[in-house]
C-alpha positions as CSV (number, residue, x, y, z in Angstrom):
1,X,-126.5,113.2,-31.3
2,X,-123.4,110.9,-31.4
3,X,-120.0,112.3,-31.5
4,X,-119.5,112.0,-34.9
5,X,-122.3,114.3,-35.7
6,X,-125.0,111.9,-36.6
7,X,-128.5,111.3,-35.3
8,X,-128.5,108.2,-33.1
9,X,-131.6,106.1,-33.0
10,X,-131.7,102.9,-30.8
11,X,-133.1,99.4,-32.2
12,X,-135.9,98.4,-30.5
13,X,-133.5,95.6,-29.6
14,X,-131.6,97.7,-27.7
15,X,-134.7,99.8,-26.2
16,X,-136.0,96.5,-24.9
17,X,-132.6,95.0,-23.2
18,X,-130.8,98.4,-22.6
19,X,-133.8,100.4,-20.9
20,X,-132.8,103.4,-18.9
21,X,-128.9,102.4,-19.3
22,X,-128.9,102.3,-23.0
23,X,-130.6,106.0,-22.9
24,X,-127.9,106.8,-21.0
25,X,-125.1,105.6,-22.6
26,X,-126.3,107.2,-26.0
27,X,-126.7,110.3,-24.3
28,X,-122.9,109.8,-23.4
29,X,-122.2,109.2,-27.2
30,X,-120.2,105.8,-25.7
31,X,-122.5,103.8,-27.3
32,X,-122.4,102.1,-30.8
33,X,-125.6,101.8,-33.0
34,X,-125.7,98.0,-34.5
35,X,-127.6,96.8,-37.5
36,X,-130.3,94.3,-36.6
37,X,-128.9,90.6,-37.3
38,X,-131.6,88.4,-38.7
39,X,-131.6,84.6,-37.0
40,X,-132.2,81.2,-38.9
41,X,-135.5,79.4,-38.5
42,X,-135.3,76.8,-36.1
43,X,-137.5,74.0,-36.9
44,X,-140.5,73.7,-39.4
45,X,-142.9,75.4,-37.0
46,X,-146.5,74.9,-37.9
47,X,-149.0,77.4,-38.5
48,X,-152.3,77.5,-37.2
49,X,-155.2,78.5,-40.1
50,X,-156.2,81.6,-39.6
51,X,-159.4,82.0,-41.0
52,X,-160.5,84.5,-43.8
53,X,-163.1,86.2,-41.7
54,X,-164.7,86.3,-38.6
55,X,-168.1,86.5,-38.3
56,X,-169.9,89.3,-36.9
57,X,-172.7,88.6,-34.0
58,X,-175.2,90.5,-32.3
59,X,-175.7,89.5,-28.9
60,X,-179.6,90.0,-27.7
61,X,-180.0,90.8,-24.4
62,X,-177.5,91.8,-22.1
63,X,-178.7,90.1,-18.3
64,X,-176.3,88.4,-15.9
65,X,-175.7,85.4,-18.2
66,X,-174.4,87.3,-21.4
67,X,-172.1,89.5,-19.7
68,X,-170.7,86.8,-17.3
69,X,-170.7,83.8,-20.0
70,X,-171.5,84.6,-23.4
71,X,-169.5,87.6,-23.8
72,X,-166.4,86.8,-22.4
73,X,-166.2,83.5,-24.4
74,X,-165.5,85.3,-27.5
75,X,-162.2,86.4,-26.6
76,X,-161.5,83.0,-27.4
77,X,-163.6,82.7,-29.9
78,X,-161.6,82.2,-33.7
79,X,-164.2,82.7,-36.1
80,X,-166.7,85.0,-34.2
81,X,-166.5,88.3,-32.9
82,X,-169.2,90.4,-31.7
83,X,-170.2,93.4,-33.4
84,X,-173.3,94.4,-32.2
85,X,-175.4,94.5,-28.7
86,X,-178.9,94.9,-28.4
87,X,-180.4,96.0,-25.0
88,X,-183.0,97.8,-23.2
89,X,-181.0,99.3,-21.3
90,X,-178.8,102.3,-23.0
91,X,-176.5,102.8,-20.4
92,X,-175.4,99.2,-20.3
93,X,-175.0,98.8,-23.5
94,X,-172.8,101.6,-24.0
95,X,-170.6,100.9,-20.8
96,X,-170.3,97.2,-22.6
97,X,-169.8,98.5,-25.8
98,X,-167.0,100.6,-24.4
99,X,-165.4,98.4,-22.3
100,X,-165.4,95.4,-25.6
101,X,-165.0,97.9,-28.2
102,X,-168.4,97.6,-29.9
103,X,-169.6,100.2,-31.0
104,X,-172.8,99.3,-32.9
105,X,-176.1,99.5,-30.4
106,X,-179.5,99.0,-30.9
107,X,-182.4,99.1,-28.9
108,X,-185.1,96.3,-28.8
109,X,-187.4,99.2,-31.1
110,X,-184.7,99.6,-33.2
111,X,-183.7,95.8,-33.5
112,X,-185.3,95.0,-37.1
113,X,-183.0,97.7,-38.3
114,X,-180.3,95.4,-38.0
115,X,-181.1,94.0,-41.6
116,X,-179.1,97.2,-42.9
117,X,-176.5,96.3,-40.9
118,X,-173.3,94.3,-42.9
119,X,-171.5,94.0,-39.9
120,X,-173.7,91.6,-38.5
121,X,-174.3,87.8,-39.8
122,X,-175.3,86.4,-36.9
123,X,-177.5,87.0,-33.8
124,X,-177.6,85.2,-30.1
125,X,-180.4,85.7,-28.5
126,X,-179.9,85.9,-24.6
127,X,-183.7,86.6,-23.7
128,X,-185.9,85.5,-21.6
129,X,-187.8,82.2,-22.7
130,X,-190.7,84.4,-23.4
131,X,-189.5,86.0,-26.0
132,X,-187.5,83.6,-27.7
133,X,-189.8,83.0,-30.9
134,X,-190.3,86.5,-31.4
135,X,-186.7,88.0,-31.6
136,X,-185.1,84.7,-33.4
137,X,-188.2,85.3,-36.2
138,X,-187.6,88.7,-36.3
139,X,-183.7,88.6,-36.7
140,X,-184.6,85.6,-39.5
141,X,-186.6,88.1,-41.5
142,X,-183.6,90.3,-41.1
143,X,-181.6,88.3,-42.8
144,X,-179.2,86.7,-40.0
145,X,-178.2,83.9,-38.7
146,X,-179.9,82.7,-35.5
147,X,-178.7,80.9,-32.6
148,X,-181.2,81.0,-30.0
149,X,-180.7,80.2,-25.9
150,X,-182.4,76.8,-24.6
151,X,-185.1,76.1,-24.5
152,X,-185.9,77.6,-28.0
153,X,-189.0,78.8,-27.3
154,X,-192.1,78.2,-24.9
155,X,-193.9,75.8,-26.8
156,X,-193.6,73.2,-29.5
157,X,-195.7,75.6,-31.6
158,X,-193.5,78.4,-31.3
159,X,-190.5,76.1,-32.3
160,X,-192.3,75.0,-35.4
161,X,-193.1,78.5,-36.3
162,X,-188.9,79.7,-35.9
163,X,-187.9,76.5,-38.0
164,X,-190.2,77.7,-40.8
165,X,-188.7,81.0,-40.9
166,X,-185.6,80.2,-40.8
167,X,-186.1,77.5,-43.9
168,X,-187.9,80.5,-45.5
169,X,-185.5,83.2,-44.9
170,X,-182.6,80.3,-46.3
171,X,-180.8,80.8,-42.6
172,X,-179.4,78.8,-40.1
173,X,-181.2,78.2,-36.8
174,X,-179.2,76.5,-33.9
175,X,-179.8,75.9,-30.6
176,X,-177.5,76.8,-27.2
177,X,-176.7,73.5,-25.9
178,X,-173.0,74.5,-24.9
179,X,-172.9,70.7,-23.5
180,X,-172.5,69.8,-27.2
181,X,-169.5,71.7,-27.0
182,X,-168.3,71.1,-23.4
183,X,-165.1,69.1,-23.1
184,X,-165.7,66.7,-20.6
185,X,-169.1,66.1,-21.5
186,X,-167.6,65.2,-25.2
187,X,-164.9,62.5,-23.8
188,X,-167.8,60.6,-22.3
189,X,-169.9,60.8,-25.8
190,X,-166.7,59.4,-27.2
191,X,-166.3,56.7,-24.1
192,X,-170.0,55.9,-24.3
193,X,-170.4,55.7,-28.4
194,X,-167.2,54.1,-28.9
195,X,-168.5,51.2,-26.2
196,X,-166.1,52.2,-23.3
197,X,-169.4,51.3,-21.4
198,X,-170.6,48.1,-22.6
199,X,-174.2,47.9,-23.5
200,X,-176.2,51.0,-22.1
201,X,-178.5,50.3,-19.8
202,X,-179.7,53.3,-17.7
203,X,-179.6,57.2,-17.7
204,X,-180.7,59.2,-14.7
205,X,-180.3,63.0,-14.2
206,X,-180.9,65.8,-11.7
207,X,-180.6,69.1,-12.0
208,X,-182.1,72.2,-10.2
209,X,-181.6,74.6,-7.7
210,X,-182.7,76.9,-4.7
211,X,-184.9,79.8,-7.0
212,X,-184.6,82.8,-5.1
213,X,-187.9,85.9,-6.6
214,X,-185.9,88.5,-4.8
215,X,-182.8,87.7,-7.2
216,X,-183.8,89.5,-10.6
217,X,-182.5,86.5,-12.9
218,X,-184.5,84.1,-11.1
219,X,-187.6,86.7,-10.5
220,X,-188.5,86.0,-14.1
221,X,-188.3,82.4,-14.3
222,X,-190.9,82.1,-11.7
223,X,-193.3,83.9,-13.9
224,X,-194.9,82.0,-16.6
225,X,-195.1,84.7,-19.3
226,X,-191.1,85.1,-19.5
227,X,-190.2,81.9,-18.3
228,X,-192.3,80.1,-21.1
229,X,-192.5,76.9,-18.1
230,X,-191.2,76.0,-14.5
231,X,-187.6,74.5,-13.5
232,X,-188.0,71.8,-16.3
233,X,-187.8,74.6,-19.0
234,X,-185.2,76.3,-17.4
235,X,-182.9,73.5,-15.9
236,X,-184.4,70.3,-16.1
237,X,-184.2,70.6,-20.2
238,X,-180.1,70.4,-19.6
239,X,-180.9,66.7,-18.5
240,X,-183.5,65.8,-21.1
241,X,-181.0,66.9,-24.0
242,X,-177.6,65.7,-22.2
243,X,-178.8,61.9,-21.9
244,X,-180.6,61.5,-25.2
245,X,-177.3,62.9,-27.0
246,X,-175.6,59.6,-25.5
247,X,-178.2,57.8,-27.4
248,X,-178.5,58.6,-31.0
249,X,-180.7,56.8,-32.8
250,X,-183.0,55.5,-30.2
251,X,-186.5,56.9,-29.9
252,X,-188.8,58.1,-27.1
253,X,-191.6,55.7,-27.0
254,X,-193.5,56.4,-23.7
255,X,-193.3,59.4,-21.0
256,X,-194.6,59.4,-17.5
257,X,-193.7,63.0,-14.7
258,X,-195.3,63.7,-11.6
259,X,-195.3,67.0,-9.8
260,X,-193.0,67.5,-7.0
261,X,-193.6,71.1,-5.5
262,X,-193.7,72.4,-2.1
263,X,-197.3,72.5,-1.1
264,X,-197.8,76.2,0.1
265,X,-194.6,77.4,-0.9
266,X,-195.6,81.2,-2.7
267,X,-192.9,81.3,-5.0
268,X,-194.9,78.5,-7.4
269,X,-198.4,80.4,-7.8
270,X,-197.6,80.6,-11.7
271,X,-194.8,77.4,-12.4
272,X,-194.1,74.2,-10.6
273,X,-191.4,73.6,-7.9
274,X,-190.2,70.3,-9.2
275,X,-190.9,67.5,-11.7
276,X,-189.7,63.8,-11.8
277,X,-189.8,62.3,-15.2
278,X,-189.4,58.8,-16.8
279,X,-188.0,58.7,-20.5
280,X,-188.9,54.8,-21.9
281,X,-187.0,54.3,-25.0
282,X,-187.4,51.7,-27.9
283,X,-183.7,50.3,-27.0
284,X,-185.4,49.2,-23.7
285,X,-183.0,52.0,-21.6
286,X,-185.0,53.8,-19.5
287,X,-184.0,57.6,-18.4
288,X,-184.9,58.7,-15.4
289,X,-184.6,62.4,-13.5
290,X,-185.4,65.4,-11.8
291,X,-185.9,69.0,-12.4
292,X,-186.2,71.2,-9.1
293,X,-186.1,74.8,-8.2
294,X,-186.5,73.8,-4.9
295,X,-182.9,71.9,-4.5
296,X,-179.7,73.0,-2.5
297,X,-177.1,73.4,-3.1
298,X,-177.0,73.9,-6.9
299,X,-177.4,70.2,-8.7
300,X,-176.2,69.0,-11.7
301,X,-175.6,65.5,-12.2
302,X,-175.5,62.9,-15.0
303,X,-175.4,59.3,-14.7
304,X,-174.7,56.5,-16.8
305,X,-175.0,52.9,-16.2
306,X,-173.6,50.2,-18.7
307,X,-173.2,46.7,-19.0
308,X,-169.5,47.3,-18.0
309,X,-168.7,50.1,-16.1
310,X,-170.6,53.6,-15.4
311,X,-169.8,57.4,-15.3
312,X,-171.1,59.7,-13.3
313,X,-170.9,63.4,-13.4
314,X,-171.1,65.6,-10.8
315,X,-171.2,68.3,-11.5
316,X,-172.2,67.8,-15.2
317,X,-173.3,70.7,-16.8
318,X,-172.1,73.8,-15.2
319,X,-169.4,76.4,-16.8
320,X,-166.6,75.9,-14.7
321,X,-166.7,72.6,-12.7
322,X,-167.7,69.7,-14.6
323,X,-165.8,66.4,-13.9
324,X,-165.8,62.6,-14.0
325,X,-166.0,59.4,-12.3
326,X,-165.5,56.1,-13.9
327,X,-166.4,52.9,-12.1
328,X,-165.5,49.4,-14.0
329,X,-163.0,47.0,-15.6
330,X,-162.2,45.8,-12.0
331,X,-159.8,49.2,-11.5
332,X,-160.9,51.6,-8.7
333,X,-162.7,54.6,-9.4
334,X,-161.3,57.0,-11.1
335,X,-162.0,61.0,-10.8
336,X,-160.7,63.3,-13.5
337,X,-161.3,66.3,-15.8
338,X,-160.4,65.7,-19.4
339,X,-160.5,69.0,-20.6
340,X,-161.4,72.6,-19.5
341,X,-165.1,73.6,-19.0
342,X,-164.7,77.2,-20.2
343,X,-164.3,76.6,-23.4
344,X,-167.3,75.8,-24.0
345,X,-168.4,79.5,-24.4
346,X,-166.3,79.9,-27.7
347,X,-166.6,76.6,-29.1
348,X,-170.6,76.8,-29.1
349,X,-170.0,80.4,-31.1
350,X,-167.0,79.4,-33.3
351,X,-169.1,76.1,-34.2
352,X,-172.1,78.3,-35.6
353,X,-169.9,80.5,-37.4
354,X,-168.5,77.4,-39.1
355,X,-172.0,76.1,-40.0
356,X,-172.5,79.4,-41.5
357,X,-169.9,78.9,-43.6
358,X,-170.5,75.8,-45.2
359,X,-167.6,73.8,-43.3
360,X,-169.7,72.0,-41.1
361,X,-173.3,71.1,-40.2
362,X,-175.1,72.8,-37.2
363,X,-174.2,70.5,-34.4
364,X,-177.3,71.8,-32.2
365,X,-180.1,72.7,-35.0
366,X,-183.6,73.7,-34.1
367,X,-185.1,70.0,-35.1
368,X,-183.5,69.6,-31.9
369,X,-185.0,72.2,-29.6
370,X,-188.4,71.3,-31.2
371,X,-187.5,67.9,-30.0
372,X,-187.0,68.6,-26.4
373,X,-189.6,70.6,-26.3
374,X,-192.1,67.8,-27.2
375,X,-190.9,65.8,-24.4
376,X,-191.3,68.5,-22.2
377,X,-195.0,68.9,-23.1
378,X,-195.5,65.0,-23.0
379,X,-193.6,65.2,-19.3
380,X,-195.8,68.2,-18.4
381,X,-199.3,66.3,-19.6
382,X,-198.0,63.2,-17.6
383,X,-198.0,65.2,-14.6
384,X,-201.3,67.0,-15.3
385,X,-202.5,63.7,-15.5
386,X,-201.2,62.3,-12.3
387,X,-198.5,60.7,-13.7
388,X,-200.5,58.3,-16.5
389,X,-198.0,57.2,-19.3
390,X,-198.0,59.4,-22.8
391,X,-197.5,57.1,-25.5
392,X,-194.9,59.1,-28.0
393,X,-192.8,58.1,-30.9
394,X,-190.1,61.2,-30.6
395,X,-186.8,60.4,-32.9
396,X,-183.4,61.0,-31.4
């Protein structure tokens, strides 16, 4: 009370910059309660839109890579936000759900109940390969929007059969390819499309790594069932669709793979080790790589040769560490990163929501997994083959 006889309550002005002395000075009654002053705007500072709603997503699955990766990118996420898991595990989903303040969980039995659910408009599915076609169909029939982990699904059939629900149901389908959303990987689409390159000429890309069956998220890549393939379907695919989105347009005319595993080595009983695969293309470019589980350290590189200078990245499609190496126009290399990799995470999510609503086409649709997929199955009948060329005529 001041001296006067009158309540005294500080400005929060004077809570933040007095502290502990204002308190005490008031309890003194020596100090003297100001009005707030309003200030003038400085400036014509300039809003950022702030969109009407954010969409609500189910994540599917709650292994190693949704909790490290696709969770924490929506916190940067500004038109998604998650508002469902779904998990096999109760416990987890609840300590998740706690700890990112969701509070709607289902179980995989309870999943098609999600179609009473108006909190939820679309769902990520983070399952194995295995059961891809399964849980994107079902949320389809659900009524929700589906954007489904690479590859889409373990066969070309499978793909077909999620495309047609989704036309049926009237709901988008998209594809993971965070690439498509990845920074650096975006300023050399722009470098190579805008002919920073010259003429293209040649693609190669390898990618793969050490698979480890005592390591639970590599345990079920090594089994045919879950993993729908071997290291192609798993980490090769990041090659396949990274180089043919530098060359829109062009068509797949001819594919020729060969088998590359270990002979003896027990963790392959069910999946190849390795695959080496030639892409011919009706431009004349020819793209070239290599899809391992028996690689280390961890590869992931892109190349791209043109009739003026090149870019390579290693590493190329990873979620923290991609950069870039540009050789030409008689100047010495040049190493650099031209934007943050992380981002990807939100930018893949945000970019669905918007292709929900109507602002923007699916950059990554499910014509597109389908797509891969039938060069996989070309690459795979190559190999089963001994390497003899499969004629194809796969669009861009």
């Amino acid at each position: 009370m001041s001296g006067n006889g009158t309540i005294w309550h500080p400005t929060r002005r004077e809570t933040l910059i007095g502290g502990v002395g204002a308190a005490a000075l008031a309890a003194s009654g020596k100090l003297v309660a100001q009005s707030a002053q309003g200030q003038p705007l400085i400036g014509d500072p300039a809003l950022p839109d702030v969109p009407v709603k954010r969409l609500g997503w189910a994540i599917v699955g709650l292994g190693t890579f949704a909790i490290g990766q696709v969770i924490p990118g929506f916190s940067n996420a500004r038109y998604s936000r998650i508002s469902a898991f779904v998990s096999g595990n109760r416990d987890k989903a609840r300590m998740l759900g706690a700890r990112h303040g969701v509070d709607q969980l289902y179980s995989y039995d309870s999943f098609d109940t999600i179609s009473e659910d108006p909190t939820i408009d679309c769902v990520y599915i983070v399952l194995p390969v295995g059961l891809h076609a399964e849980y994107s169909i079902r949320a389809l029939k659900a009524g929700k929007h589906v954007l489904c982990e690479k590859p889409m699904a373990s066969s070309s059939q499978e793909a077909e059969a999620m495309i047609a629900a989704a036309e049926s149901a009237r709901r988008k389908l998209g594809v993971a390819y965070r690439v498509h959303f990845e920074p650096n990987n975006m300023h050399v689409l722009d470098r190579v499309h805008s002919g920073g390159l010259g003429q293209m000429r040649f693609v190669s890309a390898d990618h793969g790594f050490s698979a480890n069956p005592d390591y639970p998220p590599h345990k079920w890549r090594l089994e045919k069932t879950l993993g729908g393939g071997g290291s192609m379907w798993d980490i090769g695919i990041y090659g396949i669709n990274t180089s043919l989105m530098m060359l829109p347009g062009d068509r797949v005319t001819a594919v020729s793979a060969a088998y590359a595993t270990p002979e003896g080595d027990p963790r392959f009983t069910e999946v190849e080790g390795a695959i080496d695969y030639r892409l011919r293309m009706a431009s004349g470019i020819n793209v070239q790589g290599s899809s391992s589980y028996c690689y280390s350290p961890y590869v992931s590189r892109q190349r791209y040769f043109g009739s003026d200078a090149s870019i390579e990245m290693q590493p190329a499609t990873t979620y923290y560490d991609n950069e870039i190496r540009y050789e030409g126009g008689g100047q010495p290399p040049r190493i650099y990163r031209a934007g943050i990799p992380e981002i990807q995470f939100a930018a893949q999510v945000d970019g669905f929501s918007r292709a929900v609503r109507g602002e923007v086409a699916v950059r990554t649709p499910g014509e597109m997994g389908l797509r891969d997929l039938r060069i996989m199955e070309a690459c795979y009948a190559s190999a089963d083959r001994g390497g003899t060329v499969v004629e194809t005529d796969i669009p861009v």
